[in-house]
N, C-alpha and C positions, 0 to 999 in steps of 0.2 A: 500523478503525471509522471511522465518516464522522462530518466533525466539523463544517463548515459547506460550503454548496454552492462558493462559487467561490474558495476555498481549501482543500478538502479534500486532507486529508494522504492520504487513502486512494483517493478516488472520481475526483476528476479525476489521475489517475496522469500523464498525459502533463504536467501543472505542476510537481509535485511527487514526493514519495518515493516511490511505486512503482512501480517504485522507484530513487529516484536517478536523474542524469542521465544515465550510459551505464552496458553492460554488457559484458561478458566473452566471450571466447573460445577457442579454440585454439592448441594448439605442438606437433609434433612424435609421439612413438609415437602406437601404436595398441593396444588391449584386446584378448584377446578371453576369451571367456565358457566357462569349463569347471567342471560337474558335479561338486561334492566329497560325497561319501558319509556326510561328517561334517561338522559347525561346529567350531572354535577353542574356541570357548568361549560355554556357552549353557545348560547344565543350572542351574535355579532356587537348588540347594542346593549352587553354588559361589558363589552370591552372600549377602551377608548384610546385609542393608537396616540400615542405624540407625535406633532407633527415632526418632518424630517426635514433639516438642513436644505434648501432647492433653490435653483435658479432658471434662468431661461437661455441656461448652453444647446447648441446645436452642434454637426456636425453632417462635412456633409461628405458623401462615397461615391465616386462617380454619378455627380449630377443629382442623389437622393439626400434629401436631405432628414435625419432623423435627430430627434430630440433623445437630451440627456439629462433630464432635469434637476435629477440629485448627483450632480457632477458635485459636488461641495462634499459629500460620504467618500469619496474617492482618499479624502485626506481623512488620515485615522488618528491622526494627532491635534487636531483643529479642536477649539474649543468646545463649539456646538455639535460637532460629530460625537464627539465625550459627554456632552451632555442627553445627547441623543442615545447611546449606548446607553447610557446610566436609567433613563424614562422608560425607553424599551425592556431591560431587564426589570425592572421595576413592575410592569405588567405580566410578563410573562411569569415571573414568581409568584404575581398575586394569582395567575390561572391555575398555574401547575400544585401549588402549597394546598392550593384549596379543595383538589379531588381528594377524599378523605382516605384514600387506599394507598398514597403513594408512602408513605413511610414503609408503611408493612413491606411492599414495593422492594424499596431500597433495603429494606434488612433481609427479606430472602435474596437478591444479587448477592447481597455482601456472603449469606451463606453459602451460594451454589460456587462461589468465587475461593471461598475459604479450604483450601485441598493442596495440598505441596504439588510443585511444581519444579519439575526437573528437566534441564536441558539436556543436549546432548555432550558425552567426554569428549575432548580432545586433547591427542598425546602433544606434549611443548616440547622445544630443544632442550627446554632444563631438563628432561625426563621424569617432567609432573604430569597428570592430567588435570584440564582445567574442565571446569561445568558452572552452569549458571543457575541457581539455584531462588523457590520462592517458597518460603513455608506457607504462603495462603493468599494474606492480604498485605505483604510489605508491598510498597508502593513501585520500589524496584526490587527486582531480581541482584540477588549477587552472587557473584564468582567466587567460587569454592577452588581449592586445590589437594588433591591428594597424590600420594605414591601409588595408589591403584584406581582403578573405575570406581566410582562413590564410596570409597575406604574413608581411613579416617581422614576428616576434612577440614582444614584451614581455612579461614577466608585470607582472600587474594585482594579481593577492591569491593566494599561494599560502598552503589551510588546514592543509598540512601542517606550515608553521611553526609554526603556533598549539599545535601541542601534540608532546611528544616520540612518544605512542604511535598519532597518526592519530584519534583518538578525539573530537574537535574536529574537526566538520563546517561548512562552507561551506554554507546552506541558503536564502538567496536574495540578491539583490543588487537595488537598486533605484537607478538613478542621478536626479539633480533633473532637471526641465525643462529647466534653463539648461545643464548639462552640466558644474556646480561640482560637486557632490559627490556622492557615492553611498553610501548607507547598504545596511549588508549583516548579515546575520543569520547564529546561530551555534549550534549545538545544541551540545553538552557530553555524552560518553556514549551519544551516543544518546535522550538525553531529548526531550519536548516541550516543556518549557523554553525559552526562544531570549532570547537579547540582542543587541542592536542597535547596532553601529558605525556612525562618520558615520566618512570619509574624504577627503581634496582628493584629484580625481579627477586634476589637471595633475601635482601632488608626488606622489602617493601617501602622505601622510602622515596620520596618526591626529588626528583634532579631540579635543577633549576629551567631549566625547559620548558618553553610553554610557547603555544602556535595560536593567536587570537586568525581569525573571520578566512576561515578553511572552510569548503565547501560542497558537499559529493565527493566525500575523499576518506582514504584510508591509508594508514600509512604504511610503506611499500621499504623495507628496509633493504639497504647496501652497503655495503664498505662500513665505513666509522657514522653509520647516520640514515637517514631516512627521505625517500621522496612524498611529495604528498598534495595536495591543488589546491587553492585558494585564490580569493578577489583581494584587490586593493581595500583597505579601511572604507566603509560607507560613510556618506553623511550624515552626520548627528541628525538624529528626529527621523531620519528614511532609512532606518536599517532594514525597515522588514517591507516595505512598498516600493521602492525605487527599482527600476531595472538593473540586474547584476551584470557585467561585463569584463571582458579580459580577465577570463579562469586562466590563471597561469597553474603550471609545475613547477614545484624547487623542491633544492634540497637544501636540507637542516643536518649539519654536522653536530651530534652531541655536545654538549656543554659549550656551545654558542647563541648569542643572543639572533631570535626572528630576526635581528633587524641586517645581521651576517647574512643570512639565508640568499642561495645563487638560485637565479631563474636557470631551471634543468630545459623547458621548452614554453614558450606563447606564440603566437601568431597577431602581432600588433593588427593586420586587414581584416582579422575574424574575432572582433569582440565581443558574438553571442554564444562562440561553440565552445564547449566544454572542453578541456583537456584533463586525462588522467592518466598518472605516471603509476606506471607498473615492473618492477625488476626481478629478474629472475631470481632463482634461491643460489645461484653462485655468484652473486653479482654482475654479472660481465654486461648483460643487455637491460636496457631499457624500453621498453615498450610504449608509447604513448597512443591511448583510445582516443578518438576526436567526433564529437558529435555535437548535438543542437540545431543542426542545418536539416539533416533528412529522417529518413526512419530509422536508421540505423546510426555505424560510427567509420572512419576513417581509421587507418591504422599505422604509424610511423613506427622505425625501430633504430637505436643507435647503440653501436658496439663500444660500452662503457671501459672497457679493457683498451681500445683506441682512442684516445684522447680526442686526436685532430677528427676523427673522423665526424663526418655527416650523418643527420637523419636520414632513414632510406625507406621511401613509400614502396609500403605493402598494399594498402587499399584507400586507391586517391577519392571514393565517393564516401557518401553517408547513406548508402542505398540496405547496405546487409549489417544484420545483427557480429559483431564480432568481441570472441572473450577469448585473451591471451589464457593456457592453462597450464601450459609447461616449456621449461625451452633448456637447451644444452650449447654445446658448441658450434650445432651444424642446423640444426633447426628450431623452429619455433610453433610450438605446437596451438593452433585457435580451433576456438569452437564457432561455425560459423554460417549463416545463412546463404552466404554467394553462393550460388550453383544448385544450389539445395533450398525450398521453399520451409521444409522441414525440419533442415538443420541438422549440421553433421562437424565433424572432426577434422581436423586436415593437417597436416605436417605442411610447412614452408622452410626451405633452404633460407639461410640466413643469405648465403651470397649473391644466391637469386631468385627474390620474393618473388617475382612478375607471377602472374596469377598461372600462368600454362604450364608453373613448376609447382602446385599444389599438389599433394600428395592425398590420396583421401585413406585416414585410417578410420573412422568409424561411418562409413557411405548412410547417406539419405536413407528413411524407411518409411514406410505409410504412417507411422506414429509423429509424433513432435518430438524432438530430440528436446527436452527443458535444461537439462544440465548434464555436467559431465563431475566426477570426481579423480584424481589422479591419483597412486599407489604407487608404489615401488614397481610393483611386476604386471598392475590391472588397470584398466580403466572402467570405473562405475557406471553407463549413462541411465539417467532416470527419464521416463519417455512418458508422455501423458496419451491415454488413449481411450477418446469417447469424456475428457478430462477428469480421467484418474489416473493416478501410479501405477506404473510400471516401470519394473529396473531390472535392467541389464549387465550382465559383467562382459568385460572383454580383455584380450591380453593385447601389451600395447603393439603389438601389429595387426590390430582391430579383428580377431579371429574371434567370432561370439564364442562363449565360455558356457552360458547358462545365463535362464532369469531366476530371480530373486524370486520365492514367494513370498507375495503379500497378503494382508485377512483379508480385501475386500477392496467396497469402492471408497478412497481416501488417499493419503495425500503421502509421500514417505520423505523424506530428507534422510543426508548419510553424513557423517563427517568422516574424513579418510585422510591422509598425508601421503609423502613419500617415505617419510622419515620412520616411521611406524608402522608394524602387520596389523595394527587393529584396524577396525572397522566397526564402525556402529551406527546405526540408523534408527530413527522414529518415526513414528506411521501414527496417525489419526484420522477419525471419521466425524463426520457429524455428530456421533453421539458417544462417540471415545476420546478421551481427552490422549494427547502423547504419549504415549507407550515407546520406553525405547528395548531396544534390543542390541546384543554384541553380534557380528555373523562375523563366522571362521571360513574363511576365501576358498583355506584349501578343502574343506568336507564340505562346504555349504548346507552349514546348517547356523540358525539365530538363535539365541540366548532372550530370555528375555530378564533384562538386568533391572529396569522399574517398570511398572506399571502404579498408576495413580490408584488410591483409594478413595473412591466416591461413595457419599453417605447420602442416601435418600431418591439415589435416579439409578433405577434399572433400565441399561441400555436395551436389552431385549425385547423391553417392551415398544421398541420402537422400529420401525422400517424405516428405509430408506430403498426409493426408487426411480430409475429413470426413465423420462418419456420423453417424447418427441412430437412435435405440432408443429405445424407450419406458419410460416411467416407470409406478410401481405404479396409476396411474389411468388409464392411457393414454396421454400428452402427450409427445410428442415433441421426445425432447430432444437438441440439436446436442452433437457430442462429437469434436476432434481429436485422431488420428493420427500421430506423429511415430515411425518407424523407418527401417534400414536398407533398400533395395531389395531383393529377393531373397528376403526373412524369410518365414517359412513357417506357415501357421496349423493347426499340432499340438500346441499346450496347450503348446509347450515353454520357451517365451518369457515371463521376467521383465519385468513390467508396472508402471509407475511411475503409478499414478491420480492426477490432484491436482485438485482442487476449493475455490472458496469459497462461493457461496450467498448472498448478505446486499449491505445498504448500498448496491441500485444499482449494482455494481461490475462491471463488462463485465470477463470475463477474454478478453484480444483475443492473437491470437499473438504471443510477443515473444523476445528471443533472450536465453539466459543460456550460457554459455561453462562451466558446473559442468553443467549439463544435458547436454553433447556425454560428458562421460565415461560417462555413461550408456548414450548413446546407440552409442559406441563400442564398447561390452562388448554388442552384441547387444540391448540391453534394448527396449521402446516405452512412448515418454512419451505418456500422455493427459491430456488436458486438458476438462474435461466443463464446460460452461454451464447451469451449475441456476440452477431457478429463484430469485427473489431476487435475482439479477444482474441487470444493464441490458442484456442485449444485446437484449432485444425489448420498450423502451421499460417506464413504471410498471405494467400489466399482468403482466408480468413479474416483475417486481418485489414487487408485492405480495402474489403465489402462494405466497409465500417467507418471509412475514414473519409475527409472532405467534403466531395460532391457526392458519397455514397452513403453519409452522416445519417441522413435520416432512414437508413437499413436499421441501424440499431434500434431507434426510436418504434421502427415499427414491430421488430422483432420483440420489444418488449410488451408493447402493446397488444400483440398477436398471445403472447404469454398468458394476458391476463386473461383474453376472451376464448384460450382455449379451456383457461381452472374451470371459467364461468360455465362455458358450453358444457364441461366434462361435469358437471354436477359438483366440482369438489366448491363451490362459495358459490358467493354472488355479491356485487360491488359494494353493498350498504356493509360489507365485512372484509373488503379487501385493502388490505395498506401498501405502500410501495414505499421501499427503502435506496437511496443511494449515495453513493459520498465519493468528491473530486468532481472525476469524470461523470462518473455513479449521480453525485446532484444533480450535474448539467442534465442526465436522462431522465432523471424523476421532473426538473423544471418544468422538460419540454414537453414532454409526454401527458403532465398535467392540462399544460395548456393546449395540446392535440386534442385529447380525448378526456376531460375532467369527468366528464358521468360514469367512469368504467371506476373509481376508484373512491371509497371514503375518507382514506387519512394516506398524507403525503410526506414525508420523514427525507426532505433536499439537505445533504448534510457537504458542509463544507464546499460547495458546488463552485463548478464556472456556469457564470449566468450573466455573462455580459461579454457574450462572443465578438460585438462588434473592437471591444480595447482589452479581451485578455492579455494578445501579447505587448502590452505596455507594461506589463509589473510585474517586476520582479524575475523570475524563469519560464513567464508565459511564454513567449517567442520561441521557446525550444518546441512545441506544443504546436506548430506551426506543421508540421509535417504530418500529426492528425487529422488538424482542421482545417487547414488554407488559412488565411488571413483577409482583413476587410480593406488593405491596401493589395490585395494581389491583383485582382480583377474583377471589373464588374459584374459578371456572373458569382466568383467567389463569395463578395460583400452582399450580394442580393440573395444568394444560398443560406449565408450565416443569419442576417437579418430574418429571413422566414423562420428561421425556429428559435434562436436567442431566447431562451427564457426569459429575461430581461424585458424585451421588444414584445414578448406577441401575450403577454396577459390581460384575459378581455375585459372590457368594461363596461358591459348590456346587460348588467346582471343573472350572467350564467352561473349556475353552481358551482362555484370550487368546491374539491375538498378539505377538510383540515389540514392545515398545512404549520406543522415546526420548521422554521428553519434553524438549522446551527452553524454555528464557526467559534473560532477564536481570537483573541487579539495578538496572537502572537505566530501567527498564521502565516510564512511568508510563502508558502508553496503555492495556494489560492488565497490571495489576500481577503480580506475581510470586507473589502468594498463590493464584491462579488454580490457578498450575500444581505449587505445593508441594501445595497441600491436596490436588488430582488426584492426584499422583505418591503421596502417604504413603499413603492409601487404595488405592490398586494396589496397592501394595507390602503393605500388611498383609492383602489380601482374595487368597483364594482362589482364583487364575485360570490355575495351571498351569504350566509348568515355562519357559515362554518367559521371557528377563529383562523385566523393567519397569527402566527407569534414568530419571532427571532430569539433565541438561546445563545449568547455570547458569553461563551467563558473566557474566564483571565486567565494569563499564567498558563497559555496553552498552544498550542499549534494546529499542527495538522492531521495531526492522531500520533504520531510518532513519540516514542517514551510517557505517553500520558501517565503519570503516577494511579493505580489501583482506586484510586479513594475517587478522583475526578472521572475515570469511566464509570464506576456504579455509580454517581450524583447522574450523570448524563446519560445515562440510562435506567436508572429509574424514572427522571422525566420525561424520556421519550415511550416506555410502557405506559406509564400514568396518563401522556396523551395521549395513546393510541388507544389504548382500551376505554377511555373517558366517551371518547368521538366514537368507539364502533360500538358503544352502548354494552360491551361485557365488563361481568365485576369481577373482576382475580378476587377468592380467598383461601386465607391460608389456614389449611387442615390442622387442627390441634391435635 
């Protein structure tokens, strides 16, 4: 879910968690794909569901009244809820332990996974470079440092220390100006939670510093100290269900206690909208993003070199994407959707922001403008188009310079400073894990400084390509191809769909190392771009959203019956994947059209649209979906597709259906997917299983320690290929 623009834990993926800094790959055997006559295990009435926690709550929405029966799963702390978890897990291991292939399963993941993995350098004030480093299977990545690009290297912060089971992530680092200390942030579990270490950057040693129940933040260094956002302390037992409120900004003066710390900005009338404080690199401004109300963020700025002075509104709505990227004395440079659907560059006089004094340095283009990098002398912008990479150089009086070449259709990230002429970027496909490379501005030519060594997967031998089908109104929607060369389009081929839809979110080609197993057993990964996503700019985007909600749904829908139409499967072989937003689609679209699909993989999902925004940062999410107090039209829109609400019970066929989450989930809480799951399990939908997979000690995908995604994906291969009747083995 998108939580504010230029730190969105979701929507800007190449800063953040989507996800995580590197990905995974290959080791040794190969699969292949044979026909079994029968499942292991899958007839309905070898499973026996415990019953779930329920009552006879209603609710009623403009005059409708709808029932909620397992309103009691809501509370994840409750006894019977726990005991419920506990029963539930309990079946699902007896199902999943017992297909006899998944061991093997989970040791080739662990091999295609086991390959070093290198981030990208970036040059510090101390005049180190730092890089995040994974020799295979540590559970976290750690940060290295050298005097040169991957020269001789020290480690800086290994977060596998922090905790015995990987479960303590490393989630950003921010060194000061001056190049004394860096403060670095830490999830717990998997949570959005985060706390904030200060360190001496020359010792490596722990200051006494330290930031508890920070949230969608990063620390923004100034003066003697740092700004950064955080809630008030939650209530014992609801830290990770309760609604969050009054996201303040302050700042923490070095070697003073949290409890010193000055509110820098809040809005006591606005205690669902995010605030995030942002400072320039000379100190003097502060910048504060403000969102949670609309699609986008509001923009305040106050001249820190002015004491008495006031906030001064830049942009009073929450309608446009907006990312402060650079600022001086006179201006303040954003990246920004106003005026541009596309998204563009803009200079704003500090003295007079009003919108009719915006300057445009990088103008709107047929492409998506995704990001921008700053330099000394360049501006980097990386453009998605048809949703792949392309980058652009430009000089900062937005004169195009030259594009960058890339190998192909895949994804590039750059890291770049002012402070430093380097520049270096990574590029990945589908079937290429990160690859980084140096490029020199002035000849424009790239270095390539790592590339990963894979043992046992020939990228070559695989395609990758895109197509285009139409969706139920017409519109034409981009859809990637990823199979073996050779492969044959006679329906015979298990088809992996996977989709999100929602939040602006470009799904761009990227490489996951659990995906090759897939891909090794004959199967083809698709990757479909509905609408709701960014890859053709807010038009796009907003085809997707509220009352046009069910576009996506048929967009994906349309996806499946073009693979079938086109010969590439057919349903008794096709599985649908999706997670968050991604769940919500796979829910609903089960419940739309269950015969198009055999196995259903809702991960982590919202699936109880009539009370998401009650918990926790649902309510920011409001500006996707409408809400079931907005309006009677709105609540009667939501109710028609709610996963949740519309699963039937006349004994239609469902598919197999996993669901997963976590307990430590507060981004879609876990009540999402119980109350989905209890309702499967008690309604009428035929002989396929219905399970729930609740791992502990986890979140929302974000810093999952190495060892918990290959458990969690061995079980979800082990189901999926149990249910579409293929046996994976592994070539001696």
């Amino acid at each position: 879910m998108r939580t504010f623009a230029y730190i969105s834990t979701e929507r800007r993926i190449d800063a953040t968690i989507k996800e995580s800094i590197m990905r995974y790959t290959n080791y040794l055997t190969l699969f292949v794909i044979t026909a079994l006559p029968m499942k292991v295990f899958s007839a309905q009435d070898q499973l026996h569901y415990p019953e779930a926690p329920h009552d006879n709550t209603t609710d009623v929405y403009f005059g409708t009244t709808v029932s909620d029966i397992y309103r009691p799963l809501e509370n994840d702390t409750a006894a019977d809820t726990k005991r419920w978890v506990e029963a539930e897990n309990i079946v699902t291991r007896q199902y999943l332990d017992a297909i006899p292939y998944r061991d093997d399963l989970r040791k080739r993941l662990s091999e295609l996974n086991d390959y070093s993995k290198i981030g990208l350098p970036s040059h510090k004030p101390d005049g180190m470079y730092y890089w995040f480093e994974n020799d295979g299977l540590q559970n976290q990545s750690v940060l290295y440092r050298s005097e040169t690009p991957f020269g001789e290297k020290e480690v800086f912060l290994d977060p596998n220390k922090l905790s015995t089971d990987g479960t303590v992530a490393l989630t950003g680092i921010v060194m000061s100006p001056d190049g004394r200390y860096a403060a670095y942030t830490i999830s717990r579990s998997g949570s959005d939670w985060t706390e904030i270490y200060v360190m001496d950057v020359k010792t490596k040693q722990l200051l006494d510093d330290h930031i508890k129940w920070a949230k969608f933040t990063q620390p923004s260094w100034s003066g003697d100290g740092f700004f950064y956002n955080a809630y008030d302390a939650p209530e014992s037992g609801k830290e990770y269900s309760n609604a969050n409120e009054y996201h303040k900004v302050y700042y923490h003066k070095i070697g003073t206690s949290q409890a010193d710390d000055t509110v820098a900005f809040s809005d006591m009338n606005a205690p669902l909208h995010f605030h995030n404080g942002w400072a320039s690199e000379d100190g003097s401004l502060l910048v504060v993003i403000i969102g949670g109300e609309g699609i986008g963020d509001g923009v305040v700025i106050k001249k820190l070199n002015e004491p008495q002075s006031e906030f001064i509104v830049v942009e009073p709505s929450q309608n446009y994407y907006m990312e402060p990227l650079d600022a001086d004395s006179e201006y303040l440079m954003l990246y920004t959707s106003k005026g541009a659907p596309n998204n563009r560059v803009v200079k704003v006089p500090l003295d007079h922001p009003e919108y009719e004094n915006w300057i445009d340095v990088i103008p709107e283009s047929d492409c998506v403008l995704e990001s921008v990098e700053v330099t000394d002398n360049y501006l980097i912008a990386k453009y998605l188009k048809d949703a792949a990479s392309k980058a652009v150089v430009y000089d900062k009086k937005g004169n195009k310079i030259r594009e960058i070449d890339l190998p192909g259709y895949g994804t590039v990230t750059f890291s770049a400073s002012k402070a430093s002429p380097d520049v270096f970027y990574s590029f990945a496909s589908f079937t290429t894990p990160s690859t980084v490379y140096s490029y020199d501005m002035e000849n424009n030519t790239s270095s390539q400084i790592y590339s990963p060594e894979l043992k046992g997967f020939n990228a070559d031998e695989y395609v990758t390509e895109q197509v285009w089908y139409k969706s139920k109104d017409g519109t034409e929607i981009p859809m990637f191809l990823v199979y073996k060369k050779g492969l044959k389009k006679d329906g015979s081929n298990p088809v992996y769909l996977y989709g999100y839809g929602g939040f602006n979110i470009s799904l761009n080609p990227a490489f996951s190392a659990n995906r090759l197993l897939w891909l090794e057993n004959g199967g083809i990964y698709a990757q479909a771009n509905l609408r709701g996503g960014g890859e053709y700019g807010e038009p796009w985007h907003l085809a997707g959203t509220k009352l046009n909600k069910q576009n996506v749904f048929d967009d994906f829908i349309s996806a499946a019956e073009y693979l079938i139409s086109q010969g590439w499967t057919v349903p008794e072989l096709l599985t649908i994947e999706g997670g968050s937003n991604g769940g919500l689609l796979v829910g609903a679209t089960v419940n739309q059209r269950p015969e198009l699909f055999k196995v259903a993989i809702p991960r982590v999902g919202v699936m109880d649209m009539m009370r998401y925004h009650l918990f926790t940062i649902g309510w920011n999410w409001a500006a996707d979906y409408g809400t079931s107090a907005d309006s009677p039209e709105m609540a009667q829109y939501l109710l028609r597709y709610s996963p949740l609400h519309n699963i039937k019970n006349d004994g239609t066929s469902y598919p197999a259906i996993l669901v997963t989450t976590a307990d430590h989930d507060d981004r879609v809480v876990p009540a999402h997917s119980f109350k989905y799951a209890a309702r499967l399990q008690a309604s009428d939908t035929g002989n396929n299983p219905k399970l729930i997979r609740i791992d502990s000690k986890a979140g929302h995908g974000g810093g999952k320690p190495i060892s918990k995604t290959i458990d969690e994906w061995a079980d979800i291969y082990s189901f999926i290929f149990n249910n579409l009747g293929v046996n994976p083995h592994v070539s001696k």
